[in-house]
N, C-alpha and C positions, 0 to 999 in steps of 0.2 A: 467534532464530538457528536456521537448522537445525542438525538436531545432527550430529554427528561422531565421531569416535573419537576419543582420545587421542592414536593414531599419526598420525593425518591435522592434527591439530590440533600437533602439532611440526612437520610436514613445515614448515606456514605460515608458521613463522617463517623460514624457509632457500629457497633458490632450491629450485622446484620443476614440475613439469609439471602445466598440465591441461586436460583432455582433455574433450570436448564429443561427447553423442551426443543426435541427435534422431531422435523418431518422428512418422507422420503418422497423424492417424485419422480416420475419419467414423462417427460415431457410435460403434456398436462394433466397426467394421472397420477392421484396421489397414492402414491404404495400403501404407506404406514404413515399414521394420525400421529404416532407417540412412539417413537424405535426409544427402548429400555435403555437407559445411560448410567453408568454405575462411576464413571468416571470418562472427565472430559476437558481438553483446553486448546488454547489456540494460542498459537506462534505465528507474529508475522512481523517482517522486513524490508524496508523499502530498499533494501542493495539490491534487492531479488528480481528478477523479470515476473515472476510468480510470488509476491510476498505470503500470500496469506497459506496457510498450514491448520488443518486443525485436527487432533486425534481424539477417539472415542473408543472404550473400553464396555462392551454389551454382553450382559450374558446369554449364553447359549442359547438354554432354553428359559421362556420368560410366559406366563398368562397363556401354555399349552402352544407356542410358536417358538419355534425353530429357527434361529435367528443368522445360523449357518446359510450363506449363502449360497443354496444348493437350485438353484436354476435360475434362470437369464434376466428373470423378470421380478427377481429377490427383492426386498428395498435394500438392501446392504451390498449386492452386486455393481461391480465396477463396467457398469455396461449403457452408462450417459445417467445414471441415477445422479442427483441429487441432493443432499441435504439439507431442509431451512431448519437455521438454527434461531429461537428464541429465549432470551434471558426476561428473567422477570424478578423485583427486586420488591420482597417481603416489606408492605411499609407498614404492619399492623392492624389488628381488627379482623385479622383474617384475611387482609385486600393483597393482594397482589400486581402489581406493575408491571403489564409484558412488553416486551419491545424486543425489534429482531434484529438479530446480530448479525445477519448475514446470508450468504448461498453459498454453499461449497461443493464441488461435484467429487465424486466418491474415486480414491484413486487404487486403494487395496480395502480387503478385507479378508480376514485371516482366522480362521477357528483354529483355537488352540486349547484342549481341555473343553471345561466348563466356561472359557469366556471365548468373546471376538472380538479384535483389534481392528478396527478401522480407520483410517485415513484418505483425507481430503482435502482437497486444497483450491486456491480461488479461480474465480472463473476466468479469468486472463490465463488459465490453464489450457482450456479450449482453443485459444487464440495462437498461443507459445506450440501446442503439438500437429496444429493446422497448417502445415506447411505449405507454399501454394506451388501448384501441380506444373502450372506454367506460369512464364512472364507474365506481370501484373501491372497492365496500363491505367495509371488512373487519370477522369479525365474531370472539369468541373469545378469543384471546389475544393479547400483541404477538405470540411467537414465532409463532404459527401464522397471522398477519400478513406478518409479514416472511417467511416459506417461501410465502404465496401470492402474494406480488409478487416473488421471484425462483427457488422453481423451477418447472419442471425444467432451469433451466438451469443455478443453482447448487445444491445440496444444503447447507444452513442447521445448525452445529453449535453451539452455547454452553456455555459456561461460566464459573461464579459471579456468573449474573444472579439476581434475584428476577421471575419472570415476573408478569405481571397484567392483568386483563383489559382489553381493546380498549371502550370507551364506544359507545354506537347510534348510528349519524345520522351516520357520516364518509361522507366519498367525496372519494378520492385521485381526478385530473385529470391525463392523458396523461405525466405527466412521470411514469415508473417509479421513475427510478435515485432521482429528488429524495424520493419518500415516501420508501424506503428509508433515506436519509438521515436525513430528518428523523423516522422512528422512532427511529433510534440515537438522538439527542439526546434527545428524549424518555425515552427508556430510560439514559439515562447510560451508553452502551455506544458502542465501537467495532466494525470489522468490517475482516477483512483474506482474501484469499484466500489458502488454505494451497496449499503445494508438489503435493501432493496433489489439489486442486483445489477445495478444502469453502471455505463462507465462514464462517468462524470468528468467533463474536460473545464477546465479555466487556467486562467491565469496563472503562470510558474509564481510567482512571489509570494512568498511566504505569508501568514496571515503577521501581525504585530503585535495582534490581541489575544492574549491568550485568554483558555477554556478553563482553565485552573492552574490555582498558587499551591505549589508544594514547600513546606519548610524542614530542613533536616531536623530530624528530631520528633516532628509535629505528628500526633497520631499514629507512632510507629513508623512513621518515612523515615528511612536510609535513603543521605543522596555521596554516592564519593564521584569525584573525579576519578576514570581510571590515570591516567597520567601518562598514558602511551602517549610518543611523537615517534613519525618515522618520514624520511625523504620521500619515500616510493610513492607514487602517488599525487605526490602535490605538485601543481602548474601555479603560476601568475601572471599568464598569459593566455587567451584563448583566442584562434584565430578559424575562422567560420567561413569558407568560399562556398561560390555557388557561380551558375552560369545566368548571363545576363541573356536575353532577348536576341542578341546579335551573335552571341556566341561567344563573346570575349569573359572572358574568368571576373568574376570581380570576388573582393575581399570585406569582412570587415573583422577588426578585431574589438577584444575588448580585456584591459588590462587590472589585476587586482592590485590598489591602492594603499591594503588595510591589513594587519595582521601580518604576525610574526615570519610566513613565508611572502611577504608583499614583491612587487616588480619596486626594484629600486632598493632593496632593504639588503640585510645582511646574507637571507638565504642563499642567493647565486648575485654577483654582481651583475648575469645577463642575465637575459627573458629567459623562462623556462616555461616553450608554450606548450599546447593541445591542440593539435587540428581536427577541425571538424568540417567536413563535405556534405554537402546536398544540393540537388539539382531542384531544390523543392524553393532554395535560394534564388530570386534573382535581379536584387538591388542594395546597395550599398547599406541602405536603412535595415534592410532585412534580414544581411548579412551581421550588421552589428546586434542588434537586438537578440539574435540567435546566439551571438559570441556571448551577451553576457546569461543569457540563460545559462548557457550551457557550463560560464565560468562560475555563476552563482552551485550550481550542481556539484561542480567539484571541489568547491571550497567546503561546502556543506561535510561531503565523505572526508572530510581531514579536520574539520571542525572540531576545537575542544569536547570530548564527551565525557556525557553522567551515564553511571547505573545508579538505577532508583529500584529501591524495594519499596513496597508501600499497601495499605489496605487493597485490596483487588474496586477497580473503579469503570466497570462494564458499559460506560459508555465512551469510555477514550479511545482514537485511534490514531494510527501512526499517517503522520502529516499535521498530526495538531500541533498546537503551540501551546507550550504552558509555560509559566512562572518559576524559577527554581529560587531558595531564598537560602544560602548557607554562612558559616561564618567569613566566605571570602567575598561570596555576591550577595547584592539583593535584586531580588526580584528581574533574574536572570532571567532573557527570554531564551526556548531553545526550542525545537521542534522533534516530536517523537519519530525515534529511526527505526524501532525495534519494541516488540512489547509479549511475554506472554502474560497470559491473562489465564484463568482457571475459571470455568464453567460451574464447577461440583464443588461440594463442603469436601473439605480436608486437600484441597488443592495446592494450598498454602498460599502465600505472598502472590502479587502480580510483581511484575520485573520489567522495567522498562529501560530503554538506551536511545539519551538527547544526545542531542545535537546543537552547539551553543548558535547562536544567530546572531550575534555580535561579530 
């Protein structure tokens, strides 16, 4: 969660104002101090290679500018423009609380009438349409691996990994965003873009602690279960090869114990695995660790889920953990998979979709 003050983090409980400001940039020049926002919000999903979305509704003409996107170096032109976005949450007295929600880069923008539609989305966007031109050897470290298939467009930070060295003889093929990925697994690490705009690597495990308690009922929170189950989809087995030093294959797996589709339980009387390959593997230990990352992952996408309605709470983001309290559980933990959020007054409700962690 981003963080907050104390006084901002009372307001949240009580009806309150908030207040949305963007800027535009290219490169390091800042187009527009203050692009006019008449309506604004942001969808994002961790199923997505690209989770973050965010759309903004500008009018036309606004303080004698032209907000039509009519040449290359517009701020609202989809030509490496940028948007920082900034909320700030009214705590009284006049004072206002800013804090930045983010960086999105500009994917359309649209004059229609008197307004203009724009859309943008997060900077793993850069990474996902970077295809790479040729073969991609990497050599060194993972981390200096992964900082050479995404910057300079994202800047690479971690923490509480064990880094280690990259094996000879790979080479990554046109699909950028997918090594990327498939390093985290290998690494038993996650990656998220910070507010800031860094792509932040650590540890796949979920936090335990949650950012905040929701109660159904409390404040205007709706939390339902949807009640969806389906086959498709779920393993309770994960099995993770990689190539050893000498060249002989090695394996490791890693078996799900727990829950309704467990290994051993009703769901299939046999395994029902997931293979997962990387050459980025090449020791038994590394193997296994990677299987349960990777089983932890898909237990997650099958995981019991909530929609939450609830007052809009502009520092939540999805990868957090929060507390659900209803008349079945208490003080559920479950981690956010999905969240929109509303920028501007009259946005309505924020909307979020957990994910149980049990």
């Amino acid at each position: 969660m981003i963080p907050l003050s104390e006084e901002a983090l009372s307001v949240l409980t009580r009806s309150y104002r908030l207040r949305c400001a963007v800027e535009s940039w290219l490169g390091d020049e800042l187009l527009a101090a203050e692009v006019p926002v008449e309506t604004a919000s942001e969808e994002t999903d961790r199923s997505l290679r690209v989770p973050e979305r965010v759309t903004f509704t500008v009018p036309r003409y606004d303080r004698g500018v032209d907000w039509s996107p009519v040449t290359d170096d517009h701020p609202l032109a989809a030509n490496g423009q940028r948007l920082r976005v900034q909320l700030g949450i009214e705590i009284g007295n006049g004072v206002t609380e800013w804090f930045q929600r983010g960086w999105f880069v500009i994917e359309d923008s649209i004059a229609d009438g008197d307004s203009v539609s724009v859309a943008a989305v997060g900077l793993l966007s850069l990474v996902e349409e970077a295809r790479l031109v040729s073969p991609y050897q990497p050599s060194g470290t993972l981390f200096n691996t992964l900082r050479g298939l995404v910057e300079p467009a994202l800047t690479v930070t971690s923490d509480g990994l064990i880094d280690r060295a990259v094996p000879s003889g790979i080479n990554y093929d046109e699909d950028r965003l997918g090594a990327v990925l498939e390093l985290l697994d290998a690494w038993e690490a996650d990656a998220r873009v910070t507010e800031d705009g860094y792509l932040y690597v650590s540890p796949a495990e979920p936090s335990r602690t949650p950012v905040l308690s929701l109660t159904d009922g409390q404040g205007g929170t709706v939390i339902q279960a949807t009640g969806s189950s389906a086959r498709e989809g779920a393993f309770n087995v994960v099995v993770a090869r990689g190539t050893a030093p000498d060249g002989g294959q090695i394996q490791g797996v890693a078996y799900d114990y727990s829950g309704p589709k467990r290994h051993g339980g009703p769901f299939n009387p046999l395994p029902v695995p997931y293979f997962y390959s990387s050459p980025l593997l090449t020791t038994v230990a590394q193997a296994n660790s990677a299987a349960r990352t990777v089983l932890a992952r898909l237990k997650r996408s099958t995981a019991k889920e909530f929609q939450i309605e609830m007052v809009p709470h502009p520092g939540l983001q999805a990868g957090d953990t929060v507390a659900i309290t209803t008349e079945e559980y208490t003080d559920l933990l479950c981690v956010v998979e999905a969240l929109n959020l509303p920028y501007t007054a009259g946005g309505g409700s924020q909307r979020l979709t957990l994910r149980s962690l049990s």
